[in-house]
Biopython code that builds the backbone (N, CA, C, O; Angstrom):
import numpy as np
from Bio.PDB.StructureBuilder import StructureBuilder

atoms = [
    (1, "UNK", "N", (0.819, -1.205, 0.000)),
    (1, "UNK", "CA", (0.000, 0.000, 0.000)),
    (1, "UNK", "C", (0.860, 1.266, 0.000)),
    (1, "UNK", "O", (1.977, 1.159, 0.507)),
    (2, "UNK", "N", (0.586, 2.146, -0.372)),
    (2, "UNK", "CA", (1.075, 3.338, -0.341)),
    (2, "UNK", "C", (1.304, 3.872, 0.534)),
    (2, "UNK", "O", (2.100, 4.804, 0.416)),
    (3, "UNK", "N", (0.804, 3.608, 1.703)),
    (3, "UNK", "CA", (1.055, 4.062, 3.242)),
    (3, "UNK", "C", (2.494, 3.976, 3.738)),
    (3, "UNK", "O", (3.313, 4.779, 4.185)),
    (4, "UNK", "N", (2.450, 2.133, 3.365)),
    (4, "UNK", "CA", (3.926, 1.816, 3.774)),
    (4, "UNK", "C", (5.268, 1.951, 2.408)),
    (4, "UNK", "O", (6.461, 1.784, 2.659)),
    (5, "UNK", "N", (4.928, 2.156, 1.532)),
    (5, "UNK", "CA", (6.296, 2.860, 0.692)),
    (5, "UNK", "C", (6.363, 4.286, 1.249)),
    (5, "UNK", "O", (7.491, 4.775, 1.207)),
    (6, "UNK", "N", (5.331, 5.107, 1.797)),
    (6, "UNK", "CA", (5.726, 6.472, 2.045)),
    (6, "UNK", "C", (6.582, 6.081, 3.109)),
    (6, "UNK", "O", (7.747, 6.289, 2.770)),
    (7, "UNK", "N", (6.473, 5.454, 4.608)),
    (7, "UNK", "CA", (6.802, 4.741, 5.183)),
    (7, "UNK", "C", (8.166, 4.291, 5.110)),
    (7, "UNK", "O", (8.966, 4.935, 5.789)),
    (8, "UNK", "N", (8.718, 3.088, 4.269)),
    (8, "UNK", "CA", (9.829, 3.201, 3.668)),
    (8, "UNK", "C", (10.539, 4.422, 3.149)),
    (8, "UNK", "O", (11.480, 4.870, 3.803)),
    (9, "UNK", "N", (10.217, 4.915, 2.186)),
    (9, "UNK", "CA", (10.957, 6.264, 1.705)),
    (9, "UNK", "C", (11.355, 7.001, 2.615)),
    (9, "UNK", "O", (12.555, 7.277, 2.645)),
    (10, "UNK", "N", (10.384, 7.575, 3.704)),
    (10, "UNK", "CA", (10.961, 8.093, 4.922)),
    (10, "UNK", "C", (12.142, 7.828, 5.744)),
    (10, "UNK", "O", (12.911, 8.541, 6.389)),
    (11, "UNK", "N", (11.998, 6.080, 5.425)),
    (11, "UNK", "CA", (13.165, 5.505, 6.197)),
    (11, "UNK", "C", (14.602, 5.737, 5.533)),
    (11, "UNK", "O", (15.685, 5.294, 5.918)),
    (12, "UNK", "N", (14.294, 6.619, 4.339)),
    (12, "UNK", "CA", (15.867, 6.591, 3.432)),
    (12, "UNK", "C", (15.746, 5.125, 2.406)),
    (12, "UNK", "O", (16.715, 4.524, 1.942)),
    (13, "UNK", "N", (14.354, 4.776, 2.218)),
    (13, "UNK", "CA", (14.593, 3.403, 1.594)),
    (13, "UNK", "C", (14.461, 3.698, 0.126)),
    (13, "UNK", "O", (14.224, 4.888, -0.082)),
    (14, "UNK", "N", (14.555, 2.887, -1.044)),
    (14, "UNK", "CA", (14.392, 3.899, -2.546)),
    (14, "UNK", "C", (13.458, 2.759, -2.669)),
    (14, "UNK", "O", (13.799, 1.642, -2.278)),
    (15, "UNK", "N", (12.177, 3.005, -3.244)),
    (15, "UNK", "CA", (11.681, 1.900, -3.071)),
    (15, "UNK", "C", (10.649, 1.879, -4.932)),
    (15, "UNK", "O", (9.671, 2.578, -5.197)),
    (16, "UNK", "N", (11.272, 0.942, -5.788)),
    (16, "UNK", "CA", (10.751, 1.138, -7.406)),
    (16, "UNK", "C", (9.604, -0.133, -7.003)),
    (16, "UNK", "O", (9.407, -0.795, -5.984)),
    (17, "UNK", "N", (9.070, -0.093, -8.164)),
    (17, "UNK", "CA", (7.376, -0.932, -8.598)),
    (17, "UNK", "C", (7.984, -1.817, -10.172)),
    (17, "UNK", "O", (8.721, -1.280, -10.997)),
    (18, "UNK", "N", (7.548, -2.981, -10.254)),
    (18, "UNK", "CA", (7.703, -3.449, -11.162)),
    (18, "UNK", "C", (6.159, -3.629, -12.257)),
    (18, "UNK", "O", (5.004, -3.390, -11.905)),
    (19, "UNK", "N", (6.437, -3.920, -13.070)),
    (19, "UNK", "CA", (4.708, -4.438, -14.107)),
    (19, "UNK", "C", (4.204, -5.155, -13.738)),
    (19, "UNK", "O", (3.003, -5.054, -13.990)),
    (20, "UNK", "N", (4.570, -6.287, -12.975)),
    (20, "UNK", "CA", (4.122, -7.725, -12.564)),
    (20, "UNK", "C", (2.725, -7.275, -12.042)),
    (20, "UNK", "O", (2.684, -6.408, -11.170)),
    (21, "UNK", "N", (1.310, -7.950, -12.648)),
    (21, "UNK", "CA", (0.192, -7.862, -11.545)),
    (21, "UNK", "C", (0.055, -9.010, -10.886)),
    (21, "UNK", "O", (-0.497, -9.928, -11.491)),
    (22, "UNK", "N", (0.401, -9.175, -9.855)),
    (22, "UNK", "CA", (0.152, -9.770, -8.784)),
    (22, "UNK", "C", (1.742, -10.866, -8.178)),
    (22, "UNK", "O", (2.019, -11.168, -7.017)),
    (23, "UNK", "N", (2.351, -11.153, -9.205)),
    (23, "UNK", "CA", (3.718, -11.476, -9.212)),
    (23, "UNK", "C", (4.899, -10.869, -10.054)),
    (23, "UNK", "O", (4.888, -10.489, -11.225)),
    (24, "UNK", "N", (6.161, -10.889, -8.920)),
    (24, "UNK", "CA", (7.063, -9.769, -9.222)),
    (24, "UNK", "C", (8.009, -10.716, -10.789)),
    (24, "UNK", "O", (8.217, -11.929, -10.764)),
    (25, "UNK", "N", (8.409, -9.848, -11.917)),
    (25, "UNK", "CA", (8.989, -9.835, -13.141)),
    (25, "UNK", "C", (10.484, -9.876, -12.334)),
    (25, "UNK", "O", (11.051, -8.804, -12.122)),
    (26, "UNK", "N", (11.121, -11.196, -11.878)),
    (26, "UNK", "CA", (12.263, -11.395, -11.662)),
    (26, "UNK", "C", (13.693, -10.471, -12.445)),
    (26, "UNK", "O", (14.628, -9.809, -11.994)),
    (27, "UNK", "N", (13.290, -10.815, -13.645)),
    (27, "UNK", "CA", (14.234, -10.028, -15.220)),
    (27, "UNK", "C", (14.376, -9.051, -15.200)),
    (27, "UNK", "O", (15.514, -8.600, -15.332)),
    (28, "UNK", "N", (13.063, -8.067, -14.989)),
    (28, "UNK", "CA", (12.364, -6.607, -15.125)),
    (28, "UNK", "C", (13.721, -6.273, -13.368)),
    (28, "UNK", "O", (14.706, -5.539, -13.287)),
    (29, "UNK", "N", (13.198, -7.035, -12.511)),
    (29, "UNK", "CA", (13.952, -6.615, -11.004)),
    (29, "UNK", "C", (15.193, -6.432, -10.980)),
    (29, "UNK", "O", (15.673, -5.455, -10.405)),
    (30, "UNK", "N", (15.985, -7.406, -11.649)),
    (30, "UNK", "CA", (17.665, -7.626, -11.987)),
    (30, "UNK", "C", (18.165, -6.522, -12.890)),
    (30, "UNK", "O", (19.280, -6.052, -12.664)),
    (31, "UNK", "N", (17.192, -5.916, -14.232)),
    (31, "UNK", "CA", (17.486, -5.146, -14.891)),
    (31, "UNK", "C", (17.794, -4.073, -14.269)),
    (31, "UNK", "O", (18.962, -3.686, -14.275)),
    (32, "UNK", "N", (16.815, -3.388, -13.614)),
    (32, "UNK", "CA", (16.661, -2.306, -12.882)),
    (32, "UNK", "C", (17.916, -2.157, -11.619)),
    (32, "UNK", "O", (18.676, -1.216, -11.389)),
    (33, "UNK", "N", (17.794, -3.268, -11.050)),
    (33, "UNK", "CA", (19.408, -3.396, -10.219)),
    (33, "UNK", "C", (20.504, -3.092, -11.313)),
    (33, "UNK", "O", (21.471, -2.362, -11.092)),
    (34, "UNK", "N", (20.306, -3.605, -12.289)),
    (34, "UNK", "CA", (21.635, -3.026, -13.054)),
    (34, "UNK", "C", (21.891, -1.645, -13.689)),
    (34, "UNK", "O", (22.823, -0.892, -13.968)),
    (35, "UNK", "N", (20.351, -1.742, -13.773)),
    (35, "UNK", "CA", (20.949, 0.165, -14.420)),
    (35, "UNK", "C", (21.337, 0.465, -12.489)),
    (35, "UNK", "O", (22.481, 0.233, -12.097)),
    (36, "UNK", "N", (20.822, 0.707, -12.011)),
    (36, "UNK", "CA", (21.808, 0.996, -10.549)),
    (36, "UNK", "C", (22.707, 0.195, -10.098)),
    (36, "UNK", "O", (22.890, -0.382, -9.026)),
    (37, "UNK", "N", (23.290, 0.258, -11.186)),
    (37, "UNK", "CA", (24.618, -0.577, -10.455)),
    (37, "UNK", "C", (24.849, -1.536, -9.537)),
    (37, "UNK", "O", (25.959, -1.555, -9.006)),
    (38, "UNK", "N", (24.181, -2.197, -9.291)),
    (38, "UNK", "CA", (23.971, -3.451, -8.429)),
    (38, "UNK", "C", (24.326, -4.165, -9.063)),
    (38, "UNK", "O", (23.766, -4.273, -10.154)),
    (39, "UNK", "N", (25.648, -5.200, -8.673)),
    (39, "UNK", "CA", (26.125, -6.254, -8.744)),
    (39, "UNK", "C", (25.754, -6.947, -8.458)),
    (39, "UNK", "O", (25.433, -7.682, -9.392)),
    (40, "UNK", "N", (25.444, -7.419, -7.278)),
    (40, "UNK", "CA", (25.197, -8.298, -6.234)),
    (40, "UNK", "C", (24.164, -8.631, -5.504)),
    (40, "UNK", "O", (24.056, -7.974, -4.469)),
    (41, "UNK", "N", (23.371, -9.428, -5.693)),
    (41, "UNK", "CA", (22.371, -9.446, -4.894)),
    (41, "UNK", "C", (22.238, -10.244, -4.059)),
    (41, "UNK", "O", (22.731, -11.334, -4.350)),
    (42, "UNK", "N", (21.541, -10.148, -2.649)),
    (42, "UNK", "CA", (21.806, -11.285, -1.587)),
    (42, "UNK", "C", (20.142, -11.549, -1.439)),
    (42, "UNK", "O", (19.447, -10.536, -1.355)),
    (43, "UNK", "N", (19.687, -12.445, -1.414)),
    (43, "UNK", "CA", (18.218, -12.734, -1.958)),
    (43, "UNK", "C", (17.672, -14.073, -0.295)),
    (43, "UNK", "O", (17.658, -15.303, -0.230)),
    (44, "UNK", "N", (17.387, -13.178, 0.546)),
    (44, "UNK", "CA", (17.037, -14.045, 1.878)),
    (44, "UNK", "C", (15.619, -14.110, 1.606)),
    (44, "UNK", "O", (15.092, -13.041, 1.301)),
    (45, "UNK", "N", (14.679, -15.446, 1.664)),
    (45, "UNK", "CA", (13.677, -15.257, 1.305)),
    (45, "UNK", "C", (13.279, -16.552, 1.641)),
    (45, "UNK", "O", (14.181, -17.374, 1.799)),
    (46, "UNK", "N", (11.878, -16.985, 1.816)),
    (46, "UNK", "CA", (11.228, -18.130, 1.815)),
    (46, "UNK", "C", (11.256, -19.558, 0.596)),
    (46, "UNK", "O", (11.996, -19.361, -0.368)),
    (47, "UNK", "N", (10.762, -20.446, 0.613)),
    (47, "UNK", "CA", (10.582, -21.438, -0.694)),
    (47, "UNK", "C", (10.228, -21.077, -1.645)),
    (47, "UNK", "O", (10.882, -21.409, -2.633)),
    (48, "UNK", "N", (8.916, -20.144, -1.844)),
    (48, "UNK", "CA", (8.124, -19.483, -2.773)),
    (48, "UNK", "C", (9.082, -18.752, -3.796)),
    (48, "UNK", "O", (9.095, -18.986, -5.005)),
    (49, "UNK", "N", (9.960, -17.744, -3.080)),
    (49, "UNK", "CA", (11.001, -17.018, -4.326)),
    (49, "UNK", "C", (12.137, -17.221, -4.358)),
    (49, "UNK", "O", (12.923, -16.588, -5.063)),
    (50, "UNK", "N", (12.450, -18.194, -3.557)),
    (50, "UNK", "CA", (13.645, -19.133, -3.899)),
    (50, "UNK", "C", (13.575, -20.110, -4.702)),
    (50, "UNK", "O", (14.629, -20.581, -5.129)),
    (51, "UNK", "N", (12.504, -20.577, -5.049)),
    (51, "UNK", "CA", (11.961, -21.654, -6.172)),
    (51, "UNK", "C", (12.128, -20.853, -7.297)),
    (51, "UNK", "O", (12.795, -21.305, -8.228)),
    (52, "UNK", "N", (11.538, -19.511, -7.390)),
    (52, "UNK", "CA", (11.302, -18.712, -8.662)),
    (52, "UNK", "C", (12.472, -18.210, -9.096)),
    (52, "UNK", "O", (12.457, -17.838, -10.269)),
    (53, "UNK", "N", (13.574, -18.076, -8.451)),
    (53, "UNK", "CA", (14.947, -17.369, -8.662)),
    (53, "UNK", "C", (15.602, -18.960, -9.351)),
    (53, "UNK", "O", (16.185, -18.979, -10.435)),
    (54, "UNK", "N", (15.423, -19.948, -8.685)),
    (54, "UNK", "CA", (16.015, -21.397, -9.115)),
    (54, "UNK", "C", (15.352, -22.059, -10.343)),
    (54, "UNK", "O", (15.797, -23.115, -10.791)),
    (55, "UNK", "N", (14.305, -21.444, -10.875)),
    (55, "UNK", "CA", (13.683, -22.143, -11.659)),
    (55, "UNK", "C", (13.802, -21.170, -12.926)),
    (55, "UNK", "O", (13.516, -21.478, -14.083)),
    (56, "UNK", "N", (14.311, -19.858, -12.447)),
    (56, "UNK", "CA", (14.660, -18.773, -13.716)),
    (56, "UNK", "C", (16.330, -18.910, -13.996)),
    (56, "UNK", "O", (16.786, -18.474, -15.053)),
    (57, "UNK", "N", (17.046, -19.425, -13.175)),
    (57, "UNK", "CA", (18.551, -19.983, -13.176)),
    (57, "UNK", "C", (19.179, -18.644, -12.856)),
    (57, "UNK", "O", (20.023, -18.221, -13.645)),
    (58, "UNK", "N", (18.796, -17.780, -11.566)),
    (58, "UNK", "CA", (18.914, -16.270, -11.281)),
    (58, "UNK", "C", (20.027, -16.985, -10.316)),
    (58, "UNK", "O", (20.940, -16.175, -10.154)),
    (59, "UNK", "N", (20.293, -18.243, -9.595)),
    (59, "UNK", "CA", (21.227, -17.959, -8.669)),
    (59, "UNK", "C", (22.450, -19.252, -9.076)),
    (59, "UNK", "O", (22.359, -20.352, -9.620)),
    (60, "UNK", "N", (23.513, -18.503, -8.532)),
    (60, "UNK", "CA", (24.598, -18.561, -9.284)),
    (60, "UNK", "C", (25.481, -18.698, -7.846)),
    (60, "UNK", "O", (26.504, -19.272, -8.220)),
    (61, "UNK", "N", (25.553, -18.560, -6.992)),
    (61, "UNK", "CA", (25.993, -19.036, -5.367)),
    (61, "UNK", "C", (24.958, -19.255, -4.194)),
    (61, "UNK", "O", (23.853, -18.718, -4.279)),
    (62, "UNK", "N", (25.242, -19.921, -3.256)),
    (62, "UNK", "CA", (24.288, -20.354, -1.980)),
    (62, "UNK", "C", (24.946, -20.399, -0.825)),
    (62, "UNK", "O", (25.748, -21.320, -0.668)),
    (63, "UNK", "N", (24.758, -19.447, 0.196)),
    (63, "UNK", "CA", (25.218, -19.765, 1.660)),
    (63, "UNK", "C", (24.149, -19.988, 2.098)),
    (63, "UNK", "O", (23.135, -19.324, 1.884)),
    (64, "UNK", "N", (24.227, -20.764, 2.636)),
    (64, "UNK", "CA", (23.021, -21.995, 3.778)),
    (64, "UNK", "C", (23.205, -21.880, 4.800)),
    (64, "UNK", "O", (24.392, -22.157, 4.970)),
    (65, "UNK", "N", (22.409, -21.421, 6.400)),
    (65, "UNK", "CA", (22.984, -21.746, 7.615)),
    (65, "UNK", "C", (22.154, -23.189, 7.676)),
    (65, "UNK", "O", (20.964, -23.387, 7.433)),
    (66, "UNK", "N", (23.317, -24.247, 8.135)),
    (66, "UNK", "CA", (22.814, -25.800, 8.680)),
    (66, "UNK", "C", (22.545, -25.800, 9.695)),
    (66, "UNK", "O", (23.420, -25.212, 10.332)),
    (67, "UNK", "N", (21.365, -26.326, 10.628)),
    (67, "UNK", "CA", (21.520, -26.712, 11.635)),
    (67, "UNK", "C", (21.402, -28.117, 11.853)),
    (67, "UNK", "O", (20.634, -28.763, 11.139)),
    (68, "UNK", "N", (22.499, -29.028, 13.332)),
    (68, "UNK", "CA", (22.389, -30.442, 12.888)),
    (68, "UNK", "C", (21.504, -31.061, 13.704)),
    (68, "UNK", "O", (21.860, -31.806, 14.617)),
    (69, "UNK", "N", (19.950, -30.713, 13.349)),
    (69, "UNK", "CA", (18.799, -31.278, 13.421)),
    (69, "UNK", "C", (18.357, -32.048, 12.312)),
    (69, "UNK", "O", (18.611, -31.783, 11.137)),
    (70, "UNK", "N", (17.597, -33.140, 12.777)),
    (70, "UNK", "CA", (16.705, -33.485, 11.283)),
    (70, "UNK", "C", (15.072, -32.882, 11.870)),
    (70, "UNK", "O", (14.654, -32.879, 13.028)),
    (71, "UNK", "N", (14.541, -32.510, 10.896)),
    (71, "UNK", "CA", (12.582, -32.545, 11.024)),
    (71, "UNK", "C", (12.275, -32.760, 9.770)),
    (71, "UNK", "O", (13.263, -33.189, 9.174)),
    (72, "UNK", "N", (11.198, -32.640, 8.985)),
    (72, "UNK", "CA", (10.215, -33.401, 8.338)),
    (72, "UNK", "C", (9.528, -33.842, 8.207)),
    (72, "UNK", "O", (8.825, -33.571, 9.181)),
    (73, "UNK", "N", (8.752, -34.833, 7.304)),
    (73, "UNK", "CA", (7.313, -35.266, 7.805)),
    (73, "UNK", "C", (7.198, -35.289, 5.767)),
    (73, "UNK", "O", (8.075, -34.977, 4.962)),
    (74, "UNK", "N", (5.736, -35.798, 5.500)),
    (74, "UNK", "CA", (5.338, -35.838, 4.474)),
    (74, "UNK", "C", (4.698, -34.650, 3.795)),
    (74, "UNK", "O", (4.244, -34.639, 2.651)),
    (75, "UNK", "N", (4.733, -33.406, 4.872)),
    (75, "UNK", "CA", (3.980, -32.525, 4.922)),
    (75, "UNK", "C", (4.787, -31.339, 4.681)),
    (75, "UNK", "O", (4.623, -30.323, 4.006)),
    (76, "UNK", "N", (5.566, -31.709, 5.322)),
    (76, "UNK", "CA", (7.132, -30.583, 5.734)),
    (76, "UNK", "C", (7.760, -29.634, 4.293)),
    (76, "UNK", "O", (8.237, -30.346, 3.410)),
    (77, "UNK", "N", (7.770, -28.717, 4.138)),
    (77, "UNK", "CA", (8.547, -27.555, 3.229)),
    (77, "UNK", "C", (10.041, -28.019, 3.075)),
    (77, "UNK", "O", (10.701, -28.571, 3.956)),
    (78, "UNK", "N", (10.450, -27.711, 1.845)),
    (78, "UNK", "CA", (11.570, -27.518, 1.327)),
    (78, "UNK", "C", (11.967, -26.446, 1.573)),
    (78, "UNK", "O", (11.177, -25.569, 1.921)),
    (79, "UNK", "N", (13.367, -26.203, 1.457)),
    (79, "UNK", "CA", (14.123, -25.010, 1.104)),
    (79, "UNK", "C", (13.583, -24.199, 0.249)),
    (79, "UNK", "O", (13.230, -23.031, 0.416)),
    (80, "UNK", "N", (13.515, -25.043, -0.932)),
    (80, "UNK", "CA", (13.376, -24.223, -2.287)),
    (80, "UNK", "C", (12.416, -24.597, -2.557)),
    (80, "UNK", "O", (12.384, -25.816, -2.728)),
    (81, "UNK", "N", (10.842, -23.675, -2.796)),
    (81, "UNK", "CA", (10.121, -24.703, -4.067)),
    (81, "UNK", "C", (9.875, -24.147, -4.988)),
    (81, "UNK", "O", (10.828, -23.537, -5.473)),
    (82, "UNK", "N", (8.522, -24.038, -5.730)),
    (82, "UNK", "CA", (8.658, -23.856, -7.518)),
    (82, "UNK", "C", (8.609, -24.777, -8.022)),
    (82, "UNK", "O", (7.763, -25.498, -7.492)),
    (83, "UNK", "N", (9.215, -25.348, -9.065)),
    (83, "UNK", "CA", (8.912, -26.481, -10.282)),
    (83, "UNK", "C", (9.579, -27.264, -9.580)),
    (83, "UNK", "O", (9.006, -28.334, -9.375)),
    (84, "UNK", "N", (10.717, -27.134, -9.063)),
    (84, "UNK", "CA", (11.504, -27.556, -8.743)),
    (84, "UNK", "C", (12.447, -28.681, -9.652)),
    (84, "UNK", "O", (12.350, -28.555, -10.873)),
    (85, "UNK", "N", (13.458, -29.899, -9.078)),
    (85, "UNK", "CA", (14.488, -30.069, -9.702)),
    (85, "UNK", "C", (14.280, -32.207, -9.627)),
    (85, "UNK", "O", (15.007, -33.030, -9.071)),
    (86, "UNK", "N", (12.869, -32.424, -10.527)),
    (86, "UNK", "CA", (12.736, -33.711, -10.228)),
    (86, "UNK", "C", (13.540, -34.735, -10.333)),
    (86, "UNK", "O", (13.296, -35.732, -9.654)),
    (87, "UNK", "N", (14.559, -34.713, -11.120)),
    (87, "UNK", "CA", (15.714, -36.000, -11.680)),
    (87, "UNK", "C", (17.009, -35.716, -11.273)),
    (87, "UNK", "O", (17.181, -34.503, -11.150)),
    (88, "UNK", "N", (17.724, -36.213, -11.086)),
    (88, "UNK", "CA", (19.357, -36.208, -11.017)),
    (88, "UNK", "C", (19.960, -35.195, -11.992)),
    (88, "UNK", "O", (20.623, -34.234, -11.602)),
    (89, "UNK", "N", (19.798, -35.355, -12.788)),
    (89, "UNK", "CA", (20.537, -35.099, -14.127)),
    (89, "UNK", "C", (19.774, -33.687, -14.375)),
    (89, "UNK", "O", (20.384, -32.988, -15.185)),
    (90, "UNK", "N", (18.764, -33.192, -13.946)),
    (90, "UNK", "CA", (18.251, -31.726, -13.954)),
    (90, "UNK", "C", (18.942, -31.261, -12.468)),
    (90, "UNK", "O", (18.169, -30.654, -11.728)),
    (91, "UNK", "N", (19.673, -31.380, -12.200)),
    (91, "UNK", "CA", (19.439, -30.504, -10.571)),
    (91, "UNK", "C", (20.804, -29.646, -10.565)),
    (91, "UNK", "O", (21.910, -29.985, -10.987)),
    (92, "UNK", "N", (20.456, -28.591, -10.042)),
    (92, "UNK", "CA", (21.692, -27.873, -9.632)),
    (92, "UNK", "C", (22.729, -28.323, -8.439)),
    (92, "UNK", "O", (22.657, -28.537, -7.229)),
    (93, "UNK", "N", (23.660, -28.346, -9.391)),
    (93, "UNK", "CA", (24.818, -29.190, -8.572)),
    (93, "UNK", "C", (25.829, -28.413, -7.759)),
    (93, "UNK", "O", (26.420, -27.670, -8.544)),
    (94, "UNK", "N", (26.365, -28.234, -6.310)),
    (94, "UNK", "CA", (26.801, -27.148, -5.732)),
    (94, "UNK", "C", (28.293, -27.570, -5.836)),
    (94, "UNK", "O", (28.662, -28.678, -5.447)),
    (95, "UNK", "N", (29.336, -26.443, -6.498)),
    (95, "UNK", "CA", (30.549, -26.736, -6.717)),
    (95, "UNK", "C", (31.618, -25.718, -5.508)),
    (95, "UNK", "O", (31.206, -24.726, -4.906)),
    (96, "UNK", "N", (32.567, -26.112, -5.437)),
    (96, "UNK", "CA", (33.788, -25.236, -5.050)),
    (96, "UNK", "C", (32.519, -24.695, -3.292)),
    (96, "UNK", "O", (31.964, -23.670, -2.896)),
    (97, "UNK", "N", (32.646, -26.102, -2.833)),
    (97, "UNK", "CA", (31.731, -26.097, -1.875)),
    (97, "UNK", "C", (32.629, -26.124, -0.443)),
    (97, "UNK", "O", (33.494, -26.968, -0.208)),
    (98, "UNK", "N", (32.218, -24.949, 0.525)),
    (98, "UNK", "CA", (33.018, -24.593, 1.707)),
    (98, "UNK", "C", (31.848, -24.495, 2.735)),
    (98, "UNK", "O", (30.682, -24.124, 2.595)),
    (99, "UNK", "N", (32.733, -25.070, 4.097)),
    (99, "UNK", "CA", (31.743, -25.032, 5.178)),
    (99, "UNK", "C", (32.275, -24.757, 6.593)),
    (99, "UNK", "O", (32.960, -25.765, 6.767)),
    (100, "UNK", "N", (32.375, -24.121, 7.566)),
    (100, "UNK", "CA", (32.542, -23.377, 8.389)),
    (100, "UNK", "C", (31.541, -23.438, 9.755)),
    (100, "UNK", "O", (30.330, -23.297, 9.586)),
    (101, "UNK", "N", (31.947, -23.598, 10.763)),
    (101, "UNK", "CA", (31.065, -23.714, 11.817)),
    (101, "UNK", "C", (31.054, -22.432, 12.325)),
    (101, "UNK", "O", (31.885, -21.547, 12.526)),
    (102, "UNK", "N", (29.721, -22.613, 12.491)),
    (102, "UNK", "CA", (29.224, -20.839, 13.312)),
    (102, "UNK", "C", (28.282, -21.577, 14.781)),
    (102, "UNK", "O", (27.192, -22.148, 14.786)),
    (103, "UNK", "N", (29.058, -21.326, 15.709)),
    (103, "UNK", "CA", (28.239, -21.754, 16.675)),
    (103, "UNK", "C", (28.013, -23.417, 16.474)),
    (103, "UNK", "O", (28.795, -24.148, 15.866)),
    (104, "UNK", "N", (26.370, -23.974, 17.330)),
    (104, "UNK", "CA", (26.162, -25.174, 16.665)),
    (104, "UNK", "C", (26.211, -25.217, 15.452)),
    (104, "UNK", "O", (26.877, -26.160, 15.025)),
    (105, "UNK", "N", (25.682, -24.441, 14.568)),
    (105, "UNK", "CA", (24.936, -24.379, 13.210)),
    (105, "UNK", "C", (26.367, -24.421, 12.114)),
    (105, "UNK", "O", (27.383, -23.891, 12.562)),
    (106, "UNK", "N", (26.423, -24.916, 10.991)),
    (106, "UNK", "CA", (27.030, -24.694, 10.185)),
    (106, "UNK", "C", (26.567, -23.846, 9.270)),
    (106, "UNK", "O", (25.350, -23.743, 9.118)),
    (107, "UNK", "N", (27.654, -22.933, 8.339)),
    (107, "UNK", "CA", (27.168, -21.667, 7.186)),
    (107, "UNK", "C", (27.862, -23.000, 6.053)),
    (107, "UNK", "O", (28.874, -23.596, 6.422)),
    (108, "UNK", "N", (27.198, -23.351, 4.699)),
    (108, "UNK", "CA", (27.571, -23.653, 3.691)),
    (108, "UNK", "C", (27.460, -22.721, 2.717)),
    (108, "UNK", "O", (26.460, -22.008, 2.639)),
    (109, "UNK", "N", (28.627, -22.619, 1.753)),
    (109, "UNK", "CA", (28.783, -21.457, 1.481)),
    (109, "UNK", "C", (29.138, -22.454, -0.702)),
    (109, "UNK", "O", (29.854, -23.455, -0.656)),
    (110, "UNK", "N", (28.839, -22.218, -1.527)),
    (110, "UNK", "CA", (28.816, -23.184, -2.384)),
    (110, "UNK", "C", (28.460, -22.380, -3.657)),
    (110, "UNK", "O", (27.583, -21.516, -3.655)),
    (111, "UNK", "N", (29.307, -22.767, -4.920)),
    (111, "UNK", "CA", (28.929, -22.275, -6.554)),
    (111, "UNK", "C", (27.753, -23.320, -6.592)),
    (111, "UNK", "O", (27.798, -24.476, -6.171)),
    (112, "UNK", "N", (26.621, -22.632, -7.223)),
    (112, "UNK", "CA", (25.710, -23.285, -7.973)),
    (112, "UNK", "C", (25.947, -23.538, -9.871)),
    (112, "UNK", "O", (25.930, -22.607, -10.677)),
    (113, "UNK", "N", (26.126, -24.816, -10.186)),
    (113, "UNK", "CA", (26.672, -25.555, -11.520)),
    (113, "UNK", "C", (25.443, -26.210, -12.098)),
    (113, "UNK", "O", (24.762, -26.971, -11.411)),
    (114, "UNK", "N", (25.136, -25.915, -13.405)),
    (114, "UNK", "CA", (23.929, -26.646, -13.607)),
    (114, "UNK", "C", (24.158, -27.542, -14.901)),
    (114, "UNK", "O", (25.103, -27.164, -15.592)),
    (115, "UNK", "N", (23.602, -28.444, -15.268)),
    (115, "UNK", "CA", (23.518, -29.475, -16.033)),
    (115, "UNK", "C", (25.000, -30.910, -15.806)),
    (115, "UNK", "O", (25.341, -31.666, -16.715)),
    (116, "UNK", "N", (25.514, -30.908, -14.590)),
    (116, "UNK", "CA", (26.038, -32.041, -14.530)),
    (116, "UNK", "C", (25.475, -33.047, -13.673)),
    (116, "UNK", "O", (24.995, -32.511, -12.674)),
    (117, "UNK", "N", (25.364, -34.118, -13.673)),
    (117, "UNK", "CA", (25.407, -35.011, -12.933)),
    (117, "UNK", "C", (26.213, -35.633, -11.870)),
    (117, "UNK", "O", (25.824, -36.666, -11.325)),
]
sb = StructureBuilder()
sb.init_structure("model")
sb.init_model(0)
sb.init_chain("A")
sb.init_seg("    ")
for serial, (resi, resn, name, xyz) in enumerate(atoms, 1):
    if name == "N":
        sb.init_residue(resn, " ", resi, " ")
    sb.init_atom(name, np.array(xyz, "f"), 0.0, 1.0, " ", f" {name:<3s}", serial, name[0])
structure = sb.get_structure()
């Protein structure tokens, strides 16, 4: 709403609109980072647009914090969803892969490589 971009802006935030009605134009978003000079983007986010960034082939590195729990269930969320990555031989494969303990939790830190097995 307009309330809260005035809101933002106030905060010093720059805050642009894309075409997308009702879902954001990933391409249109990256472009616009580039005419402003944005290199880099660090993209913290839920399954929903982490699926959509993975399924447009937008990400190109992954730091992960691990924690060494298991949970799950039949019910249970992925990391990533979207179309997602059904076969072996489709999946993004994590290269030049580093890992580091932070506390309990581990940070994996990894190139994303696509089409090998």
């Amino acid at each position: 709403p307009d309330a809260d971009k005035s809101r933002l802006r106030d905060l010093g935030v720059e805050v642009f609109e894309t075409s997308g009605e009702g879902s954001v134009d990933l391409g249109e978003v990256l472009q616009e980072l580039g005419r402003r000079r944005c290199t880099n983007v660090m993209l913290e986010a839920g399954p929903g647009l982490l699926g959509a960034f993975f399924d447009s082939e937008m990400i190109d590195e992954v730091h992960a914090f691990v924690a060494p729990k298991l949970i799950g269930g039949a019910t249970a969320l992925s990391p990533a969803g979207g179309v997602g990555l059904p076969s072996i031989p489709g999946t993004a494969n994590l290269t030049a892969f580093r890992m580091q303990a932070c506390g309990d939790d581990f940070l994996l830190e990894a190139d994303v490589c696509r089409g090998l097995s």
